[in-house]
C-alpha positions in Angstrom: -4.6 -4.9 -52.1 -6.3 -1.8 -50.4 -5.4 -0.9 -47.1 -8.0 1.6 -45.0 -7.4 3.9 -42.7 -8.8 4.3 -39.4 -9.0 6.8 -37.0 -6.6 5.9 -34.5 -4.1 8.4 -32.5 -1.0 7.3 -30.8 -0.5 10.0 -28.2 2.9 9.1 -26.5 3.5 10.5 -22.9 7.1 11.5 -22.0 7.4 10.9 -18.2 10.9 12.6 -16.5 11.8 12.3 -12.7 14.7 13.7 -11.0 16.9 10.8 -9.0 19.6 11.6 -6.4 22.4 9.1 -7.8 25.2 8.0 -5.6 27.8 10.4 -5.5 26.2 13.7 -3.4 26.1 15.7 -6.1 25.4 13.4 -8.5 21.8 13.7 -9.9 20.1 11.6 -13.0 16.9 12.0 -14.9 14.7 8.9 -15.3 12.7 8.9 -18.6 9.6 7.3 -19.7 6.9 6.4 -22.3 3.7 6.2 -21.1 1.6 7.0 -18.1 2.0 6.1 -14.3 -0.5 6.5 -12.5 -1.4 5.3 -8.9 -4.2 2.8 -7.9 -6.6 5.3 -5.9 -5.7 8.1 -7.9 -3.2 10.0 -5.0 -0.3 12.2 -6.2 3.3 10.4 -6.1 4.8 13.2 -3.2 7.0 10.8 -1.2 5.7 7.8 -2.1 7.8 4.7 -3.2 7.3 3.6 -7.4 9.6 1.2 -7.8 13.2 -0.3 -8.1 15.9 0.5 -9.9 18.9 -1.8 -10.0 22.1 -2.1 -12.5 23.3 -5.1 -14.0 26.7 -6.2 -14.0 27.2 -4.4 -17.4 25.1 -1.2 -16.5 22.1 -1.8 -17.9 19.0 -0.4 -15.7 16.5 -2.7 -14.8 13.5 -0.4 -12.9 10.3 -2.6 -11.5 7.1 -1.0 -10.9 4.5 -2.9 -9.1 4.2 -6.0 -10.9 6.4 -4.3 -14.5 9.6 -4.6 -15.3 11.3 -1.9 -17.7 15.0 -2.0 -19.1 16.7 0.8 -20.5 20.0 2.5 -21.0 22.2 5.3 -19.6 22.4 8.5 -21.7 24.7 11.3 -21.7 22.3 14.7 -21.9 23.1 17.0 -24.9 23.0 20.0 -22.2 23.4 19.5 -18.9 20.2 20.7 -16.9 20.7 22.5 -13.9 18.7 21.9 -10.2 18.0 25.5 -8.6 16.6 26.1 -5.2 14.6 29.8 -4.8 16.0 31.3 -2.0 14.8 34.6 -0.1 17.4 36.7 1.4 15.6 36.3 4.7 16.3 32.2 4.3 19.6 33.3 4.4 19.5 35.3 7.5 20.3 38.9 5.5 18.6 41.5 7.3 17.5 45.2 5.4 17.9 44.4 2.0 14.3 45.7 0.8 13.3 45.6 -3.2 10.9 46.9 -5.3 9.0 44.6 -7.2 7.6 45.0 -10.7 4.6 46.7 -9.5 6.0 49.4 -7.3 5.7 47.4 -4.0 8.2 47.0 -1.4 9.6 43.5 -1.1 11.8 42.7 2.0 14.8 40.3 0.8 16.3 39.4 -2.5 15.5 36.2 -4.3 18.3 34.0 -5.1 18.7 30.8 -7.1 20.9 28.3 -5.7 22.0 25.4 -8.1 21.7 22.1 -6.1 23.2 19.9 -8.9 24.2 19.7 -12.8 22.4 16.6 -14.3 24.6 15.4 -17.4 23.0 11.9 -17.8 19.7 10.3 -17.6 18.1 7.1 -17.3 15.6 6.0 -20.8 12.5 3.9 -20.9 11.4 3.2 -23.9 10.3 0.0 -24.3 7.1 -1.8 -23.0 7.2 -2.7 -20.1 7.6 -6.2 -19.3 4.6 -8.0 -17.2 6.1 -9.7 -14.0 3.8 -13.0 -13.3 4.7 -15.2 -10.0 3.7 -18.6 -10.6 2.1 -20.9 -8.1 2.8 -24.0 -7.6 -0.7 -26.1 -6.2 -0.5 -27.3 -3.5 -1.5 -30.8 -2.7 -3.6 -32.0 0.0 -3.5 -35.4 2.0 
């Protein structure tokens, strides 16, 4: 039996989101294959994507529009850190003037502020699932 080869490319699209969890300082990292994209093309700032809910036993369940993807909890190798760029000025420090790089006076001190440690996140994998409503007719008299 010969088997042929043809010229087709799997290009896999990693996916990661940052997710407030419940505890305050508690964040998570959703992960997944693919692609989202939005119907008219628009950028996802603020907008609602979906659902997540946890089963009894913990296992994610996340629906997007008419999806449905289930994964599993994972503990991070490293944890990641969240920062924030702060200027001194943010701060309310007055008089603390820098040089940058180039020679030129900078007024206020950049600082990083870490917002949250994320130790676990969230994996897609799979396919997602199609979600299809039936109808049932409905009979005229």
């Amino acid at each position: 039996v010969k088997s042929k080869s043809f010229g087709f490319r799997i290009i896999r699209v990693m996916v990661q989101l940052l997710l407030r969890l419940s505890n305050p300082g508690e964040w998570g990292l959703v992960e997944l294959q693919g692609q989202l994209e939005t119907r008219d093309g628009a950028p996802f700032d603020g907008m609602h994507m979906g659902d997540l809910h946890f089963d009894a036993q913990g296992t994610p369940s996340l629906i997007i529009g008419h999806h449905l993807l289930t994964g599993k909890v994972v503990e991070l190798d490293k944890p990641l850190a969240v920062l924030a760029k702060r200027s001194s000025k943010d701060w309310g420090v007055a008089n603390n003037d820098t040089m940058d790089h180039a020679g030129n006076q900078e007024s206020g001190m950049i600082e990083y502020e870490i917002m949250a440690l994320v130790r676990k996140k969230i994996l897609f994998k799979n396919r997602p699932k199609p979600i299809i409503t039936s109808t049932l007719p409905i009979k005229h008299t």
